[in-house]
Structure formats: structure tokens, C-alpha cells
MIDOSE-1310 file (N, C-alpha, C; in nm, 2 decimals, decimal comma, always signed):
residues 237
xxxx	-8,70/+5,68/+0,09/-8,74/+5,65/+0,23/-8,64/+5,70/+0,33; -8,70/+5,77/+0,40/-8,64/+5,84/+0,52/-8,59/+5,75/+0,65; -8,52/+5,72/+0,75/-8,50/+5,62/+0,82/-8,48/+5,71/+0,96; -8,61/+5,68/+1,04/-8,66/+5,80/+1,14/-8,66/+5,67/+1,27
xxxx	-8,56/+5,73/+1,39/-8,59/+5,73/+1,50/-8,66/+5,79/+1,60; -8,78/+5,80/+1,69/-8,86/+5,84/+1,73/-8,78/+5,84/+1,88; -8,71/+5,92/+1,96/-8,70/+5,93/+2,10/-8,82/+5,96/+2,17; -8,90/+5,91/+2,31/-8,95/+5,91/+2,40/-8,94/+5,90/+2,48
xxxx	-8,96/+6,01/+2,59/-8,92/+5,93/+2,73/-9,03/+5,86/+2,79; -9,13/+5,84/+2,72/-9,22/+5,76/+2,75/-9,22/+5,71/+2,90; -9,27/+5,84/+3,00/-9,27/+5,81/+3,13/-9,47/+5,86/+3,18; -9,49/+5,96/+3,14/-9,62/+5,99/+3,19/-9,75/+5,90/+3,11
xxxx	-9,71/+5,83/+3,01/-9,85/+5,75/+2,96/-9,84/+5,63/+3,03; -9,75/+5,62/+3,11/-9,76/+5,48/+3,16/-9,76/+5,50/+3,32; -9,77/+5,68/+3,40/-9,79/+5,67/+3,54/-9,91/+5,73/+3,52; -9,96/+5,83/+3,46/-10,08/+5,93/+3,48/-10,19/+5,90/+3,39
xxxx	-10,32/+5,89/+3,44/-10,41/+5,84/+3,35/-10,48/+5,95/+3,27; -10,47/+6,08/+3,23/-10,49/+6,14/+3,17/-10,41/+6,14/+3,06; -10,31/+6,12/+3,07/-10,20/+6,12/+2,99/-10,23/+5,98/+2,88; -10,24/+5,86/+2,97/-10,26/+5,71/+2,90/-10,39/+5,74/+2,83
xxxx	-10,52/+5,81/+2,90/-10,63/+5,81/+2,78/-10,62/+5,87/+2,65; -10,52/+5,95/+2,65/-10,52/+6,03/+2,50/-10,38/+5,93/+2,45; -10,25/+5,91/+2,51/-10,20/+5,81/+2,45/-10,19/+5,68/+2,50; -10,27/+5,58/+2,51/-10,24/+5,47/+2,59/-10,09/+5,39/+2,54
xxxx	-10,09/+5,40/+2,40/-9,94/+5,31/+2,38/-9,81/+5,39/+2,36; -9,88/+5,51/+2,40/-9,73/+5,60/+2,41/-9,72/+5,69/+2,28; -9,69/+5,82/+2,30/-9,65/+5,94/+2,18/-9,64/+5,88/+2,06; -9,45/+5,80/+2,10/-9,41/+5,75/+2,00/-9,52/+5,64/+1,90
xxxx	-9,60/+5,60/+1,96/-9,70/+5,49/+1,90/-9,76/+5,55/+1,79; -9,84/+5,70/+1,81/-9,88/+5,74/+1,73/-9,82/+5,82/+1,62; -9,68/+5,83/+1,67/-9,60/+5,90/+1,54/-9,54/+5,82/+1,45; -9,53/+5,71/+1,54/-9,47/+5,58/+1,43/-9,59/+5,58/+1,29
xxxx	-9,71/+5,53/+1,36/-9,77/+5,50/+1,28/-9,80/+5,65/+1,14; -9,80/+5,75/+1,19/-9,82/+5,88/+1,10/-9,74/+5,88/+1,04; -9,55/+5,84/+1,07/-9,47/+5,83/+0,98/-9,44/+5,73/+0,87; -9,53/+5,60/+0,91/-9,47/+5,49/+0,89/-9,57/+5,47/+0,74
xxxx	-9,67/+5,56/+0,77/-9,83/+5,55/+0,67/-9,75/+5,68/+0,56; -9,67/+5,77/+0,60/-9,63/+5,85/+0,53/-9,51/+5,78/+0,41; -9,45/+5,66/+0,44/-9,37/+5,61/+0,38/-9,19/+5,59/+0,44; -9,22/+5,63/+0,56/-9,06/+5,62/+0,66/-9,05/+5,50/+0,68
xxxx	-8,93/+5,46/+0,75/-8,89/+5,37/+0,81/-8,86/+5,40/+0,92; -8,94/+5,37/+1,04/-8,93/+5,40/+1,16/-8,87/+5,33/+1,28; -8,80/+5,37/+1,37/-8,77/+5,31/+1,48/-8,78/+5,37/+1,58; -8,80/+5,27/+1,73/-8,86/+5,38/+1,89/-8,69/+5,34/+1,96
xxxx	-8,68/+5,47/+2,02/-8,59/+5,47/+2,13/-8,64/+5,51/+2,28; -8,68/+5,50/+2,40/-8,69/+5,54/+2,50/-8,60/+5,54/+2,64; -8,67/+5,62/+2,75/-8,53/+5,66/+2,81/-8,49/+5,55/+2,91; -8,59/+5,48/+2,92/-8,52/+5,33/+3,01/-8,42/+5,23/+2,93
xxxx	-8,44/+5,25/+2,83/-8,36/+5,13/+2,74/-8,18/+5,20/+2,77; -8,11/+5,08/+2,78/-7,93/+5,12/+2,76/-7,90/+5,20/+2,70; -7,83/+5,30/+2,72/-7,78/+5,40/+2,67/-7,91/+5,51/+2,62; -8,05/+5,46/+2,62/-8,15/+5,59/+2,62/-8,19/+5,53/+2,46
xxxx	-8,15/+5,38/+2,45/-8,18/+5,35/+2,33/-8,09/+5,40/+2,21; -8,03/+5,50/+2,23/-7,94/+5,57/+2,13/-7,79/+5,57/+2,10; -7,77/+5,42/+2,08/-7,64/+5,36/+2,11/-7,58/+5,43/+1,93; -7,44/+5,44/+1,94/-7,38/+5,45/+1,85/-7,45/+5,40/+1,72
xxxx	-7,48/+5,21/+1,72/-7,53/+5,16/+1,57/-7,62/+5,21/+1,55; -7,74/+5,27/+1,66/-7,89/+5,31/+1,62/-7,85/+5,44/+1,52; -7,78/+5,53/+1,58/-7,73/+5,67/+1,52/-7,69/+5,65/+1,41; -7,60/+5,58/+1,40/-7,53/+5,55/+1,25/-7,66/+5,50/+1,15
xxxx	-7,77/+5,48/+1,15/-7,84/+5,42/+1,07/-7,95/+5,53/+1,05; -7,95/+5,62/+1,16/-8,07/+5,74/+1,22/-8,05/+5,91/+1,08; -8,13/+5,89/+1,00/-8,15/+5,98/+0,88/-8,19/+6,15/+1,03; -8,30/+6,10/+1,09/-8,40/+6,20/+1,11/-8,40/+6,17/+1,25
xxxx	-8,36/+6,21/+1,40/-8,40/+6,21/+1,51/-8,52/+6,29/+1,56; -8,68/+6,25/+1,57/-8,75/+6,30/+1,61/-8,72/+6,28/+1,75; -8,81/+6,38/+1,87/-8,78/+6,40/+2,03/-8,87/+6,44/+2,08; -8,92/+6,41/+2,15/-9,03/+6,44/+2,29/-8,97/+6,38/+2,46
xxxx	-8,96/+6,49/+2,51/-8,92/+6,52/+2,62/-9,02/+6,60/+2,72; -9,06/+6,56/+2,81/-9,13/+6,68/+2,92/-9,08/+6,64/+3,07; -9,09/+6,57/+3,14/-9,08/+6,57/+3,24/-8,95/+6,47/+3,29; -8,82/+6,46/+3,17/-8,72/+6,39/+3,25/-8,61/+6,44/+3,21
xxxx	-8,61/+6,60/+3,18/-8,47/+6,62/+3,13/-8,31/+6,61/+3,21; -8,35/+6,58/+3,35/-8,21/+6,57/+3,42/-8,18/+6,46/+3,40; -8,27/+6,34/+3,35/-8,29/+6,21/+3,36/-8,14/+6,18/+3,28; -8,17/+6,27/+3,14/-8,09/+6,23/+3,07/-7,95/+6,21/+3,06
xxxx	-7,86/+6,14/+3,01/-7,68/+6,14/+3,03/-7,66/+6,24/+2,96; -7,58/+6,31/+2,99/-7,48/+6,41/+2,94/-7,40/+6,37/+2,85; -7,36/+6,21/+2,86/-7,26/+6,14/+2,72/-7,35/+6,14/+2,62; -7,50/+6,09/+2,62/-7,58/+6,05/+2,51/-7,65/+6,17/+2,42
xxxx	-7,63/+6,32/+2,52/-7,69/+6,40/+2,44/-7,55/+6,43/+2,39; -7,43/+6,45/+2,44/-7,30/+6,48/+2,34/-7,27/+6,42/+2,22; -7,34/+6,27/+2,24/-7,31/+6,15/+2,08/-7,46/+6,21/+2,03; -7,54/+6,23/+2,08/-7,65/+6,26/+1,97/-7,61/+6,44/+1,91
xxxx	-7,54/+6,50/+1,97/-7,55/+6,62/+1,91/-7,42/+6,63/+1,79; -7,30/+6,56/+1,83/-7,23/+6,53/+1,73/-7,29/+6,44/+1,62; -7,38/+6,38/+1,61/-7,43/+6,33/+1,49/-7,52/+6,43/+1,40; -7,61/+6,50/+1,47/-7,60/+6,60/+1,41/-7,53/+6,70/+1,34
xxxx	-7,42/+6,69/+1,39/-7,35/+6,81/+1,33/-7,26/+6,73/+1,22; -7,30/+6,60/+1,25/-7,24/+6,49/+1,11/-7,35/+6,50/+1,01; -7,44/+6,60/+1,03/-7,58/+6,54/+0,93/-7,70/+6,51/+0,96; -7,69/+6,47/+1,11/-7,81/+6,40/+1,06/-7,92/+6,45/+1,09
xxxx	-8,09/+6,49/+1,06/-8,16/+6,56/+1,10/-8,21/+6,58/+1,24; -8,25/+6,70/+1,29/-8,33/+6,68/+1,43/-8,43/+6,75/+1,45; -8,61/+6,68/+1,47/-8,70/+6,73/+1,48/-8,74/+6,77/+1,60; -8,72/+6,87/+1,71/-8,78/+6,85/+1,84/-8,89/+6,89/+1,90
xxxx	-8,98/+6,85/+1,93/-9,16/+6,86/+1,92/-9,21/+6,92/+2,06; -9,23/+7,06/+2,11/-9,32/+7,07/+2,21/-9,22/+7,11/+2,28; -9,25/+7,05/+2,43/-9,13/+7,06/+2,56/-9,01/+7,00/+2,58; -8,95/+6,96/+2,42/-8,85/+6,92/+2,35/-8,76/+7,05/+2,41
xxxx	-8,82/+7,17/+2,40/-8,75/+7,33/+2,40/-8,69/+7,27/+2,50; -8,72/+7,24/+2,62/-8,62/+7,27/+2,75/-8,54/+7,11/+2,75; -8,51/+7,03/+2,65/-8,41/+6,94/+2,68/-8,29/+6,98/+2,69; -8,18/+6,91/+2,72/-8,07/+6,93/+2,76/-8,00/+6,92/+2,63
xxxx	-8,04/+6,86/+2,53/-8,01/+6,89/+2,38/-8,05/+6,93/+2,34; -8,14/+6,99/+2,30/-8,18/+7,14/+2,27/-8,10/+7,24/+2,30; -8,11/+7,29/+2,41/-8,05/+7,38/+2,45/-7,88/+7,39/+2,45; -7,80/+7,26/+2,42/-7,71/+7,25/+2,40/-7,68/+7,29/+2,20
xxxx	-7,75/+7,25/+2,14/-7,75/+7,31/+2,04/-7,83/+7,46/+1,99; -7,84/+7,52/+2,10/-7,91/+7,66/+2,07/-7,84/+7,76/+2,15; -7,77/+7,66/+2,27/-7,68/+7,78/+2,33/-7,74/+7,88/+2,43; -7,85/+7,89/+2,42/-7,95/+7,97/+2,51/-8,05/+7,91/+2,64
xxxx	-8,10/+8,01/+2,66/-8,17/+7,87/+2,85/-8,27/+7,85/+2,76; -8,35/+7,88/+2,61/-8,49/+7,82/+2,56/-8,59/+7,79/+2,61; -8,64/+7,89/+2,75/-8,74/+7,94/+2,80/-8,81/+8,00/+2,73; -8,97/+8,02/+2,79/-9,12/+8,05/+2,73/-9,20/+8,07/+2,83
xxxx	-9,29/+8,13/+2,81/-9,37/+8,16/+2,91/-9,50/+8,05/+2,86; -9,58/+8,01/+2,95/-9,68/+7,90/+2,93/-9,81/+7,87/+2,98; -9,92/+7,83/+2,98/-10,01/+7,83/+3,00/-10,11/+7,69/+2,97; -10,14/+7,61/+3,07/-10,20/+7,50/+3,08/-10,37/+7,51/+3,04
xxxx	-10,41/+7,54/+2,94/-10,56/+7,61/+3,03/-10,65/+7,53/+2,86; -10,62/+7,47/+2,80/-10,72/+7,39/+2,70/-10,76/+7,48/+2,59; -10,64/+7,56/+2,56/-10,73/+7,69/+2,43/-10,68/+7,62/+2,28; -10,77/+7,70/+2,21/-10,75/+7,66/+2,05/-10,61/+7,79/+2,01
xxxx	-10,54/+7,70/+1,94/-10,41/+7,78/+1,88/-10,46/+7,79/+1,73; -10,43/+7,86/+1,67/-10,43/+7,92/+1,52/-10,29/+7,93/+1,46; -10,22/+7,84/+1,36/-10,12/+7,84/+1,39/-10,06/+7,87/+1,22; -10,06/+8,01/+1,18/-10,03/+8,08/+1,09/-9,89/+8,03/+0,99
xxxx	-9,89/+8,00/+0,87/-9,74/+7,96/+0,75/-9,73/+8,11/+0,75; -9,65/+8,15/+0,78/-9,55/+8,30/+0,75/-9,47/+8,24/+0,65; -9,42/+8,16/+0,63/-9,32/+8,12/+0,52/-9,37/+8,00/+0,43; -9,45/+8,06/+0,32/-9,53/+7,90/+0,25/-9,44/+7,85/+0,11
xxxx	-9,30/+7,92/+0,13/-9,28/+7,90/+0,04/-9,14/+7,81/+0,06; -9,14/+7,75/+0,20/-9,02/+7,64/+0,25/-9,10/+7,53/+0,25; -8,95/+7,45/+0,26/-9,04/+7,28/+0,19/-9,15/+7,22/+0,31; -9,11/+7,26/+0,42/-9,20/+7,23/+0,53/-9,32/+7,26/+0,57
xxxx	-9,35/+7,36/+0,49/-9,51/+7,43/+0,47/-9,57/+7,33/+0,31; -9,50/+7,25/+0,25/-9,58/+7,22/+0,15/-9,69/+7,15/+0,15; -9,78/+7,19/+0,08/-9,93/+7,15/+0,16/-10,01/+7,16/+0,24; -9,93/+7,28/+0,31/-9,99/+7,33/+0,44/-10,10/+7,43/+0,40
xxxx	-10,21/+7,47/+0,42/-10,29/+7,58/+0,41/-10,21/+7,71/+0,50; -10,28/+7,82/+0,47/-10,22/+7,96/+0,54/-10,23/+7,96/+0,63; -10,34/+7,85/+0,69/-10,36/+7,87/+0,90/-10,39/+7,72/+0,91; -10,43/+7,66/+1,00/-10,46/+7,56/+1,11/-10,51/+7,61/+1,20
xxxx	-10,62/+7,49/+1,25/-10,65/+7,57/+1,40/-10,61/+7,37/+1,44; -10,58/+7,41/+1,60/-10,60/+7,32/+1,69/-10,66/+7,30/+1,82; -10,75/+7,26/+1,84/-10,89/+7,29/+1,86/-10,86/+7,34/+2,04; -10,80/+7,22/+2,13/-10,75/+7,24/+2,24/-10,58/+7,21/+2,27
xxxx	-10,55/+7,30/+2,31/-10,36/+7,26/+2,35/-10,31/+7,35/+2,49; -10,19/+7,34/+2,47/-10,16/+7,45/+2,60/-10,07/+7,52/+2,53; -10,06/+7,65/+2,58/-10,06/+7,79/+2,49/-9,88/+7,79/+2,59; -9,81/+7,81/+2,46/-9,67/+7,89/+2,49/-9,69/+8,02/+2,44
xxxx	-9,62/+8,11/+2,49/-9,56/+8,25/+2,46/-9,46/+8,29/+2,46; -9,44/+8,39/+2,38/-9,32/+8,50/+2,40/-9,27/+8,59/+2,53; -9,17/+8,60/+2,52/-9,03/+8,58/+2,51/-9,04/+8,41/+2,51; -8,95/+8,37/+2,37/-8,88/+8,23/+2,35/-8,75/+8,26/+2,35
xxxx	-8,63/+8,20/+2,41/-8,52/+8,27/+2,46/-8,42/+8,19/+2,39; -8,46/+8,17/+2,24/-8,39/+8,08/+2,13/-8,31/+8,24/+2,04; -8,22/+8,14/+1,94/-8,17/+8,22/+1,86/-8,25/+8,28/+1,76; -8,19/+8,37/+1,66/-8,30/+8,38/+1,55/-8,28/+8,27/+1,45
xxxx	-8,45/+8,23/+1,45/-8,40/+8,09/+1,33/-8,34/+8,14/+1,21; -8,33/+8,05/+1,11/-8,26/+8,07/+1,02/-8,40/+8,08/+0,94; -8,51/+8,05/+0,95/-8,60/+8,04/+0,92/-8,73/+8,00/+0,95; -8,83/+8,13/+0,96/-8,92/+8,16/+1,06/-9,09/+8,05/+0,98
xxxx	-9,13/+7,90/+0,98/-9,21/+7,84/+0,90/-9,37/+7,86/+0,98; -9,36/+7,86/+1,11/-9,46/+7,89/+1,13/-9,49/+7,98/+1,29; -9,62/+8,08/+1,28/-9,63/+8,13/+1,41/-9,76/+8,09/+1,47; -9,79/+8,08/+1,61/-9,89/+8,06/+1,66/-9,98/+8,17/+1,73
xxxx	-10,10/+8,17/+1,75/-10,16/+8,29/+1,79/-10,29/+8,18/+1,88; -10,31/+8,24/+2,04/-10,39/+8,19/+2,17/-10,47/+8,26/+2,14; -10,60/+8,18/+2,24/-10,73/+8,26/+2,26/-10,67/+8,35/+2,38; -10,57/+8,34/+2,44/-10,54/+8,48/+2,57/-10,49/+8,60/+2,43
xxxx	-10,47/+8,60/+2,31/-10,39/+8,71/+2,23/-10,25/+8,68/+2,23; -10,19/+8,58/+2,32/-10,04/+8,56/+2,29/-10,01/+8,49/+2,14; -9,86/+8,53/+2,12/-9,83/+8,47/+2,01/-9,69/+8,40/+2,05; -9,65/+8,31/+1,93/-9,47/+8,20/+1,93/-9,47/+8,16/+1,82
xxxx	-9,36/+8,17/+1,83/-9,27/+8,13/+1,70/-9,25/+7,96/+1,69; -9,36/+7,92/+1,64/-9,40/+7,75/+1,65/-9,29/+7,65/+1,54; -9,26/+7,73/+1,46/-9,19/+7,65/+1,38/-9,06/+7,73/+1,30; -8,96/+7,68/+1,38/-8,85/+7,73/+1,34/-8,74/+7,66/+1,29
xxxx	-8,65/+7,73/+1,21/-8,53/+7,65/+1,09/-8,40/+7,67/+1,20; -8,33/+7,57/+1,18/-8,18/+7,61/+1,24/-8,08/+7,49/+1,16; -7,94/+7,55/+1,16/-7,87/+7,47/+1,09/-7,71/+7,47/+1,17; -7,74/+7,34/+1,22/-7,60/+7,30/+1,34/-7,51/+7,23/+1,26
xxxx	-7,37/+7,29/+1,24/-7,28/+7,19/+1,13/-7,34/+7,13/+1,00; -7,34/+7,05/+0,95/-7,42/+6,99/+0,85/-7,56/+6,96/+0,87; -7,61/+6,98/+1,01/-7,78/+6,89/+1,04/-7,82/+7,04/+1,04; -7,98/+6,97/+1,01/-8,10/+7,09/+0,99/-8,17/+7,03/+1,12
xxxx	-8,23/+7,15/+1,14/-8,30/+7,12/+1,32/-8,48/+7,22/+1,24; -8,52/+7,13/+1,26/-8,65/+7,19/+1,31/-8,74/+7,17/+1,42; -8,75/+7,31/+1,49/-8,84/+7,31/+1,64/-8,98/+7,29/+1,62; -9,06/+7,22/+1,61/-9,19/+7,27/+1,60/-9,31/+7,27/+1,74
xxxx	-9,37/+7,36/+1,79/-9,43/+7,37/+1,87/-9,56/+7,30/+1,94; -9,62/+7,28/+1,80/-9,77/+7,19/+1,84/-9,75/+7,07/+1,94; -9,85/+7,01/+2,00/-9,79/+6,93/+2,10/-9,83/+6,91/+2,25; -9,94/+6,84/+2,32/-9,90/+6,80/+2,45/-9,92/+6,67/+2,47
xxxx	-9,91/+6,62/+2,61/-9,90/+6,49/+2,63/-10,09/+6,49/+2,70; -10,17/+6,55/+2,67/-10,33/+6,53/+2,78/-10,39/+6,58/+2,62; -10,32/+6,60/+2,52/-10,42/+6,70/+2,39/-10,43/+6,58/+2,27; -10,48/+6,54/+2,24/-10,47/+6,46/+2,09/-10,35/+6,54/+1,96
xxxx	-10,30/+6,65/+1,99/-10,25/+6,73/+1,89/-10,17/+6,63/+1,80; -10,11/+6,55/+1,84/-10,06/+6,46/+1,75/-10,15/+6,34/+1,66; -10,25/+6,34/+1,69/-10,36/+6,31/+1,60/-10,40/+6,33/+1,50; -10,43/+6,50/+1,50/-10,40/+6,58/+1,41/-10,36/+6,56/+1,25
xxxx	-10,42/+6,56/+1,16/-10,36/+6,55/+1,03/-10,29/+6,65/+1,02; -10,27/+6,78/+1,03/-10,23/+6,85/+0,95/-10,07/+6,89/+1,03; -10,11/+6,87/+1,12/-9,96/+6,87/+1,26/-9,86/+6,71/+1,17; -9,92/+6,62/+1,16/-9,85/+6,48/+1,09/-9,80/+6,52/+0,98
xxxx	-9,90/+6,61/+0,90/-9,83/+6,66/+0,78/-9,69/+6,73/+0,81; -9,71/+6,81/+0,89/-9,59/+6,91/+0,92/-9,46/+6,86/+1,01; -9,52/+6,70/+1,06/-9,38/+6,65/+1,14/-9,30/+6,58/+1,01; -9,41/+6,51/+0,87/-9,38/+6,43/+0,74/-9,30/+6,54/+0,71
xxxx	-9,31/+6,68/+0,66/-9,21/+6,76/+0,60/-9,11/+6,78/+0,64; -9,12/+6,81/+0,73/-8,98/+6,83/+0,82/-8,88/+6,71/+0,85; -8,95/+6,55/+0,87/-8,85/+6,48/+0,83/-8,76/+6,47/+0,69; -8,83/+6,51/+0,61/-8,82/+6,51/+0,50/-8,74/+6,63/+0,43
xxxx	-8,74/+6,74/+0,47/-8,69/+6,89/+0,51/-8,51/+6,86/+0,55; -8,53/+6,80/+0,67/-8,40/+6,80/+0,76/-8,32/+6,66/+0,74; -8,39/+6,57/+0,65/-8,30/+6,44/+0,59/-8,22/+6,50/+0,47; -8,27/+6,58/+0,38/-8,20/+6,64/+0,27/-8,07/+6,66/+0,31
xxxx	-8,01/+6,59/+0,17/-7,83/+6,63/+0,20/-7,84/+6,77/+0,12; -7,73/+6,78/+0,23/-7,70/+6,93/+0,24/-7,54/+6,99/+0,13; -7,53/+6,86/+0,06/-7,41/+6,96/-0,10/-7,30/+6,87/-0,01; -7,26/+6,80/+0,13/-7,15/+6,76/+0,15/-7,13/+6,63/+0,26
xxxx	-7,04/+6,57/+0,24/-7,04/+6,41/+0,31/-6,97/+6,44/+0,41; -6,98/+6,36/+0,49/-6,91/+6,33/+0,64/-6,83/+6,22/+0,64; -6,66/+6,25/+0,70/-6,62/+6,11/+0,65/-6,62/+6,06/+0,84; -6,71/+5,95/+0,84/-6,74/+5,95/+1,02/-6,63/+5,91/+1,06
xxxx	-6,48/+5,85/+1,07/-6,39/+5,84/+1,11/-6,33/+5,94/+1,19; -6,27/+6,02/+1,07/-6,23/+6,16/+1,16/-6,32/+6,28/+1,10; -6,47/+6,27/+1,10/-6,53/+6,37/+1,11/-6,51/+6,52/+0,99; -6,43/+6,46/+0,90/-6,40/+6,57/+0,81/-6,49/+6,58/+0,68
xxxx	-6,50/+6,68/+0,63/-6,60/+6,74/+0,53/-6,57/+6,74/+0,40; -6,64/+6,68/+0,30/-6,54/+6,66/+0,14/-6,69/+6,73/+0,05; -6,64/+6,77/-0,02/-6,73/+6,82/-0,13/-6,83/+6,66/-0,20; -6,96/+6,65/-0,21/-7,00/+6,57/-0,26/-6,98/+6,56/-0,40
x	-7,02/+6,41/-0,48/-6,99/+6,44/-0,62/-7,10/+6,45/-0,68
């Protein structure tokens, strides 16, 4: 069992009613339950709670930090993404979903501005396994479609992943690199793209399947322990 915190800023299902009809109890609601039915142990953090919900004890207990972010990234403290980014780099996994790209932890672990070009417009994505032979494609068929979303494109102004799991292809002919591998200190980062806050995309089985792998992907120990005191690295036994 995986032990998954779910970050949300859980701000637009509770102002905008387009937003509340597709999630009325919030993102996190429906990923809990997708993870929870998958066999995780889940917990919600959001951005009004103390500290953004992501106090030291939550971390220390947090396998897998999933993230959704769209419309509050200055919101965030600068202390809480520095303690969540050193836990990563202690291990711990980080899933970040969608308009996750432009958080302020993202981009602090990628180093780059993690811009995209974008488009609001309700098209079906086709979202191709280039790589079916990483653990995060398992079970995945060679494509997916999703039926309506909003279409990112290229230029994505990330590094090169470490490993390229999935690409997406628009009804405009654009294409992105929807699912990508990266490895910060000891933590595994997977980007995945599917995702808005007006689309059901997290509904989706086959997108649930692919957020289940990836926790599961980026909780794997990685051959060495963290001693959290002073942060130093020992060969596992």
C-alpha cells in the first residue's frame, strides 16, 4: 500500500459553477476515491489549511505527493514548496497533473519557466504510449482517446525527461509530451498532462489507470535510504 497525499488548491469548484458541475466535491474527491479503490492510502491537503496542509508530519508519512494547481500559484509560500521539494529529493514521489506545469514547484524542480502554448477550445486528445515498456504504461493500450479537454502544445519549455511514457496528438494537429519521467535526488517525478478543471478527464478510467502507475512508479525505492536527520545517503541492505 502506497500512502498518497493528494494536494489541491481546491479554489475554482467552490467559486465557478462550471467548474462545481463537473467536480462538485472537488478534484481531489475524485482522485481519492480512484486511488483509494486502486488500494492506496489516501490523504487531502488544500491551500487554505495551515501551512497548505503540508506540515512537516503530513510529509514524513507522504510515499507519493500528487498536485493540482491552476489558478493560485503565487498563492503559494515559498517555505512550503522548499519543504516539499526537499522531501522529494529525500525520496519521496511527485505526481504533477495538468497546470501543475506552471507551479512554483514544478518549476523549481525543473529549473526552466515550463511554459506551453494552449488552447481552451473542447477537442478530443489521442494520447499515444511511445514507451510501453515502463511501469507506467502497464496496461495501458498503444493510444487513448479523451473525448473533450483543452489542448497544450509544443514548445514545452521543460528539460529532457529522463523518460518520454506518453505523447499527445489535437484535433488542431498539435502535439506534447504528456507524460514525462524525471529523477530529482532520490524522488521520481512524473508529469502527466491529461486534465482540466470544466472536463471530466479525471473520470476517465484509463487516465486513473495511468495516475495508479505512476504512484506506484515513483513510490518505488530507489536501491538507497535517507537518513532524515542530516539528510545523508547509505546504501540500502
Amino acid at each position: 500500500m502506497v500512502s498518497v497525499t493528494i494536494w489541491n488548491e481546491f479554489i475554482q469548484e467552490q467559486t465557478e459553477d462550471n467548474v462545481e458541475a463537473v467536480y462538485p466535491d472537488g478534484i481531489h474527491a475524485v482522485l481519492s476515491e480512484a486511488l483509494e479503490r486502486r488500494g492506496h492510502e489516501v490523504r487531502v491537503a488544500t491551500l487554505d489549511e495551515p501551512e497548505h496542509g503540508l506540515t512537516p508530519s503530513v510529509l514524513d508519512k507522504t510515499d507519493v505527493l500528487v498536485w493540482w494547481e491552476h489558478r493560485a500559484h503565487e498563492d503559494v509560500d515559498d517555505a512550503i514548496v522548499k519543504r516539499v521539494c526537499d522531501r522529494i529529493y529525500d525520496g519521496m514521489g511527485f505526481v504533477p497533473l495538468h497546470s501543475a506545469h506552471y507551479s512554483k514547484l514544478f518549476k523549481r524542480l525543473m529549473g526552466t519557466p515550463c511554459s506551453l502554448d494552449y488552447r481552451e477550445s473542447g477537442e478530443r486528445e489521442r494520447v499515444w504510449t511511445v514507451d510501453p515498456g515502463h511501469p507506467i504504461a502497464d496496461g495501458i493500450d498503444g493510444s487513448f482517446v479523451i473525448p473533450e479537454t483543452e489542448m497544450y502544445g509544443e514548445p514545452f519549455a521543460v528539460p529532457e525527461p529522463d523518460r518520454l511514457v506518453f505523447v499527445s496528438w489535437f484535433e488542431g494537429g498539435e502535439v506534447f509530451r504528456s507524460g514525462c519521467c524525471y529523477h530529482r535526488g532520490n524522488g521520481r517525478i512524473f508529469y502527466f498532462r491529461p486534465g482540466h478543471e470544466t472536463y471530466p478527464v479525471y473520470r476517465e478510467q484509463t487516465v486513473q489507470d495511468v495516475i495508479d502507475n505512476a504512484v506506484r512508479w515513483s513510490a518505488t525505492e530507489t536501491g538507497a535510504t535517507i537518513d532524515k536527520a542530516n539528510r545523508s545517503v547509505s546504501p540500502s541492505e
